[in-house]
VODREN-654357 format. One record per residue: z, y, x of N, C-alpha, C in turn. Coordinates in nm, 2 decimals, always signed. Last residue first. Example, Ala and Ser with C-alpha at 12.3 -4.5 7.8 and 13.67 -1.06 7.14 Angstrom:
BEGIN
(site (+0.71; -0.22; +1.28); (+0.71; -0.11; +1.37); (+0.79; +0.00; +1.29))
(site (+0.78; -0.57; +1.32); (+0.78; -0.45; +1.23); (+0.78; -0.33; +1.32))
//
This chain:
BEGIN
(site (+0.12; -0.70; +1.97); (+0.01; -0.72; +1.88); (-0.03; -0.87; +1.87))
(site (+0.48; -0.72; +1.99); (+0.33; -0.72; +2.10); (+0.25; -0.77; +1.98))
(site (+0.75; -0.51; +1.96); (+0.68; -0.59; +1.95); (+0.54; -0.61; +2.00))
(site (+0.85; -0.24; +2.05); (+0.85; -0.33; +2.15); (+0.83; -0.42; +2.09))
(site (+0.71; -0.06; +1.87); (+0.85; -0.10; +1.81); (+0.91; -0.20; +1.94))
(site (+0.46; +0.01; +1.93); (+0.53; +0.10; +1.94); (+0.67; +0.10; +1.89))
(site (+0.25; -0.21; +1.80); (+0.28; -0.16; +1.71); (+0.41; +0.01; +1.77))
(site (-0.03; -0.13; +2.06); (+0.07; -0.21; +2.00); (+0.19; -0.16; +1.90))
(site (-0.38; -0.14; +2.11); (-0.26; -0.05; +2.10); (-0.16; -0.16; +2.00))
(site (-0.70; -0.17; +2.26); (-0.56; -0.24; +2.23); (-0.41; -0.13; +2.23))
(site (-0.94; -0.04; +2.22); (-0.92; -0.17; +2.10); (-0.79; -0.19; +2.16))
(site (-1.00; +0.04; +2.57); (-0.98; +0.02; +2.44); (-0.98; -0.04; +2.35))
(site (-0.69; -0.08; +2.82); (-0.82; -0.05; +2.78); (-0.85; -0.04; +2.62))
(site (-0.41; +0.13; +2.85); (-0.47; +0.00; +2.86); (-0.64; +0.07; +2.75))
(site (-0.33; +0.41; +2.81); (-0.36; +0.37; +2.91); (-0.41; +0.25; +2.93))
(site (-0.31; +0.48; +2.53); (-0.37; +0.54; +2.59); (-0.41; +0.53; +2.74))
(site (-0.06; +0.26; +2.51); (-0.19; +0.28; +2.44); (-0.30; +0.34; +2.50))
(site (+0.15; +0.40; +2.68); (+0.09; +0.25; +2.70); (-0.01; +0.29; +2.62))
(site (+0.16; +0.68; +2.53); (+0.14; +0.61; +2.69); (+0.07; +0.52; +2.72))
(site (+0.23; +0.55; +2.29); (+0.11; +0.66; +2.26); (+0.09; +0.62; +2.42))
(site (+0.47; +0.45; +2.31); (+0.39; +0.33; +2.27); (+0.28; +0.42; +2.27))
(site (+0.65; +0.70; +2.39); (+0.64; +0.58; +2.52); (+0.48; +0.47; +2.43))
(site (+0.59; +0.87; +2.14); (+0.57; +0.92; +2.29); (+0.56; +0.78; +2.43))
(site (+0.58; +0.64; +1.85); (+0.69; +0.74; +1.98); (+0.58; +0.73; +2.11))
(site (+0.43; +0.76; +1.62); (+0.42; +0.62; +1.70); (+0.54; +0.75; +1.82))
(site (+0.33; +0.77; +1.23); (+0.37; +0.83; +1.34); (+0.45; +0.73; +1.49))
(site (+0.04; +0.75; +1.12); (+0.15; +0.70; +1.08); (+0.22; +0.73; +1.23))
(site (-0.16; +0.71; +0.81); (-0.15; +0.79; +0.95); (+0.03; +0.74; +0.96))
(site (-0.49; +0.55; +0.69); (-0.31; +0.51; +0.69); (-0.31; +0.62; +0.81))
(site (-0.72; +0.59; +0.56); (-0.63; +0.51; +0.54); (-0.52; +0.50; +0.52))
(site (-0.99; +0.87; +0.57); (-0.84; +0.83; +0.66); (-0.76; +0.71; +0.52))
(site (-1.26; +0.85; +0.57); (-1.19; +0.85; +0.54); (-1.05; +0.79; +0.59))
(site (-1.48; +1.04; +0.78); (-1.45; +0.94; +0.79); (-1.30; +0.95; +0.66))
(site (-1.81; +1.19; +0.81); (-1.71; +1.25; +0.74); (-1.63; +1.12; +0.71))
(site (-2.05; +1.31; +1.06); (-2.00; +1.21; +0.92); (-1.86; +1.22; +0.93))
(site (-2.17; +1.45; +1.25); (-2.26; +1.39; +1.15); (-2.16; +1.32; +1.02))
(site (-1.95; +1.55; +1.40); (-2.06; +1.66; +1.33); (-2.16; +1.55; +1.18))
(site (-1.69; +1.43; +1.22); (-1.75; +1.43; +1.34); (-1.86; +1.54; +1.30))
(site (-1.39; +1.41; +1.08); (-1.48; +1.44; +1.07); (-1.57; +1.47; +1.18))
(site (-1.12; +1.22; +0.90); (-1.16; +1.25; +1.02); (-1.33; +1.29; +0.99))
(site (-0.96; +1.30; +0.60); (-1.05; +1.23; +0.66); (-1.06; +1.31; +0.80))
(site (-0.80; +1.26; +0.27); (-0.76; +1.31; +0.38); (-0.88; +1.27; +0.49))
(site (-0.80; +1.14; -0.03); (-0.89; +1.30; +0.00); (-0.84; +1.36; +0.21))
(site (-0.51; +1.04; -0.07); (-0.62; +1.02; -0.07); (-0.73; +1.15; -0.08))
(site (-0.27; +1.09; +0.26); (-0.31; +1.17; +0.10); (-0.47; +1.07; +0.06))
(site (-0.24; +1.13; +0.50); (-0.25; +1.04; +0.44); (-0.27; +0.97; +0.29))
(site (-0.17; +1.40; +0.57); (-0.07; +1.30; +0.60); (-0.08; +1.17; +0.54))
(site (-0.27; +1.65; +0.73); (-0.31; +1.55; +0.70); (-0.17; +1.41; +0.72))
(site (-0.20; +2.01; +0.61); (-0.19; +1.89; +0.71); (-0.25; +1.78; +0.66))
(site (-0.37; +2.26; +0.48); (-0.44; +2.19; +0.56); (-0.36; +2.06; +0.66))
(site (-0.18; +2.33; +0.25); (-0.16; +2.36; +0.43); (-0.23; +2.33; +0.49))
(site (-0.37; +2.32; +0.05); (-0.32; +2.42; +0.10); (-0.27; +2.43; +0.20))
(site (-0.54; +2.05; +0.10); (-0.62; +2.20; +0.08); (-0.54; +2.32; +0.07))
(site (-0.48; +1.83; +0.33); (-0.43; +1.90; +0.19); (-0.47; +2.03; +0.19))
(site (-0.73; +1.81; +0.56); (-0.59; +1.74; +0.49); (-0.62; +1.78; +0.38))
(site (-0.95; +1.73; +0.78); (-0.97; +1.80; +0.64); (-0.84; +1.73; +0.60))
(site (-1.00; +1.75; +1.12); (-0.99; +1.70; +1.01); (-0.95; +1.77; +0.89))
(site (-1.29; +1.72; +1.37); (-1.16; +1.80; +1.34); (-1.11; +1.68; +1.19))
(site (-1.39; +1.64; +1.71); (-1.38; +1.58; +1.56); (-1.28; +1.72; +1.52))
(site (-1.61; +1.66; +1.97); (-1.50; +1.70; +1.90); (-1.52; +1.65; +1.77))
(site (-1.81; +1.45; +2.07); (-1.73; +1.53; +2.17); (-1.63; +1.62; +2.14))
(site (-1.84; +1.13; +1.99); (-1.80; +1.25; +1.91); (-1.70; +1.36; +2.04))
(site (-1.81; +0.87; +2.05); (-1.94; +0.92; +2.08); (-1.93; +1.05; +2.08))
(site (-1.69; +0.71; +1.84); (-1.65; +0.69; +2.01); (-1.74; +0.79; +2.07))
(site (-1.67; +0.81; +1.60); (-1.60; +0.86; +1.68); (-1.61; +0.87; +1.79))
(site (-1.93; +0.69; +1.50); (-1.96; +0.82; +1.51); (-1.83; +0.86; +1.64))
(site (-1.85; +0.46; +1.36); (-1.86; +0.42; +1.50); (-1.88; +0.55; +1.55))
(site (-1.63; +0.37; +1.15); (-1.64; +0.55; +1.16); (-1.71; +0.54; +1.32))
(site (-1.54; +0.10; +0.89); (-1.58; +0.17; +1.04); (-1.68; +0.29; +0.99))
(site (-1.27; +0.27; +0.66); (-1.47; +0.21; +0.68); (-1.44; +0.20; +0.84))
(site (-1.07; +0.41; +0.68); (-1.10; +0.32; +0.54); (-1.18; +0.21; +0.61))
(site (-0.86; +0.45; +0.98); (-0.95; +0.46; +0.87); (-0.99; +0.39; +0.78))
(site (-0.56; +0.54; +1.09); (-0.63; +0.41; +1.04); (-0.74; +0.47; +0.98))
(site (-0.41; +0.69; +1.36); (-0.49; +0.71; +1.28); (-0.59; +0.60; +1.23))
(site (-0.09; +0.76; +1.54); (-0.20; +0.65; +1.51); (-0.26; +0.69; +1.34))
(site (+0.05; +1.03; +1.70); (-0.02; +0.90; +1.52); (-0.13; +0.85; +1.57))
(site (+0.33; +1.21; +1.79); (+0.17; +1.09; +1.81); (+0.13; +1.05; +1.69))
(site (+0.46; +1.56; +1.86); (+0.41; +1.43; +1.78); (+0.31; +1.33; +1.81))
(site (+0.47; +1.73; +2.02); (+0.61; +1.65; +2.05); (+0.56; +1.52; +1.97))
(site (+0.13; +1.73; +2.04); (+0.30; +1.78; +2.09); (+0.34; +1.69; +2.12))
(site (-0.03; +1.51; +1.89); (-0.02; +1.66; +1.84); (+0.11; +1.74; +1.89))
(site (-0.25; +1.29; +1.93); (-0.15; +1.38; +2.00); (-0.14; +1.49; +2.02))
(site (-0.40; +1.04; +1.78); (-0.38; +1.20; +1.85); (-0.23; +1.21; +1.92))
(site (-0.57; +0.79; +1.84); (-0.43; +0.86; +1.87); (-0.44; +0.92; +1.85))
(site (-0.78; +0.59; +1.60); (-0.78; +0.67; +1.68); (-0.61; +0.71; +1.71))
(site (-0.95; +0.28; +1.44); (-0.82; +0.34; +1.47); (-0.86; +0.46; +1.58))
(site (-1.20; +0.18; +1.36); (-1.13; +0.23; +1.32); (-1.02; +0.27; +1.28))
(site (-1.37; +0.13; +1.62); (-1.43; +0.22; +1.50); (-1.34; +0.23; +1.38))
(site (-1.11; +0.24; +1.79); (-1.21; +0.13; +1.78); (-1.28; +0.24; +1.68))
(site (-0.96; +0.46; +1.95); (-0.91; +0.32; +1.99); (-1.05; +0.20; +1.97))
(site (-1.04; +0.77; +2.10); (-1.09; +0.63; +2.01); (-1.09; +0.54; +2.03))
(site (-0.79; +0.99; +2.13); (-0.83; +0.92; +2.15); (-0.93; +0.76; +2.08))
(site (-0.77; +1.38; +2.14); (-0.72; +1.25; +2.05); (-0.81; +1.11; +2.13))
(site (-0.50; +1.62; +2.20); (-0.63; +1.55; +2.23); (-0.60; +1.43; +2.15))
(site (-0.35; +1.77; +2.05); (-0.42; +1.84; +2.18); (-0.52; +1.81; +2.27))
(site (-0.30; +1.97; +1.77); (-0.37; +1.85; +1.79); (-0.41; +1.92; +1.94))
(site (-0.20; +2.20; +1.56); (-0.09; +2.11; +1.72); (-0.19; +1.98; +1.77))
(site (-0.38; +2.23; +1.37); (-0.39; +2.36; +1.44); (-0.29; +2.28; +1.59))
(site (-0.34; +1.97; +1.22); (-0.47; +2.03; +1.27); (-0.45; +2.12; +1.41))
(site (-0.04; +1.82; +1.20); (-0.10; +1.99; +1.14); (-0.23; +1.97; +1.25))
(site (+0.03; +1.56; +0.99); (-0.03; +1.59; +1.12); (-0.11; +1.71; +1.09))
(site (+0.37; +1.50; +0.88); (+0.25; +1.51; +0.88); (+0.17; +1.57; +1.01))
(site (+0.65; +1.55; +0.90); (+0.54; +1.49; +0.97); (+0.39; +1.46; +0.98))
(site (+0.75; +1.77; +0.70); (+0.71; +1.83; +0.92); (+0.66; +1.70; +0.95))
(site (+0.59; +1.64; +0.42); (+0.69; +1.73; +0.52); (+0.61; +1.73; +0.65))
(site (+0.56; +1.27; +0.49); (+0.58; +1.37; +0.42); (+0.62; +1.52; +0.49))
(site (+0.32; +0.98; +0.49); (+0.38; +1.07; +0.57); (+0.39; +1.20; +0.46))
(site (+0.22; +0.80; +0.25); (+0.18; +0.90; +0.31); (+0.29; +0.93; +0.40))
(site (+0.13; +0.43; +0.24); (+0.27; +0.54; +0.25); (+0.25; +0.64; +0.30))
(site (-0.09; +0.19; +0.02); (-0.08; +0.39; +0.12); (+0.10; +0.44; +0.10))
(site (+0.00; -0.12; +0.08); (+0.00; +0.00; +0.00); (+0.00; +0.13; +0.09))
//
């Protein structure tokens, strides 16, 4: 089932500092002090390729927390967001440093 992220977790657009493409349907960002892992609906193969993405949240603050209507967007295509979901600073590390397709759930269990 969709559990949106609520409030200050959500992912504000404007704190994003770089983001990473796990597969064609997970990505990291990394928005600060914050991480997420980013699930999409569909494969989105546009990302791996994509020299900027931005995203479209909630039409009044513009966060993205997983709302239906929330998506990742490249110049060519417009991906629907799934699941967002917040990961600690140590499991965003590891992720971002093994090769891509493998990131782990960020609880010290192993995928």
């Amino acid at each position: 089932p969709r559990m949106p992220l609520t409030g200050p977790d959500c992912l504000d657009p404007a704190r994003v500092r770089s983001w990473h493409h796990v597969d064609s349907r997970q990505l990291l960002v990394d928005a600060g002090r914050r991480k997420y892992r980013i699930t999409l609906a569909e494969s989105c193969t546009e990302l791996g390729g994509a020299p900027t993405i931005s995203f479209r949240g909630d039409r009044v603050t513009g966060r993205v927390c997983g709302n239906f209507g929330d998506r990742v967007n490249t110049r060519r295509r417009s991906c629907r967001i799934e699941r967002i979901e917040l990961i600690d600073a140590a499991a965003f590390r590891e992720a971002t440093a093994r090769p891509r397709g493998q990131v782990s759930a960020g609880d010290g269990q192993k995928p």
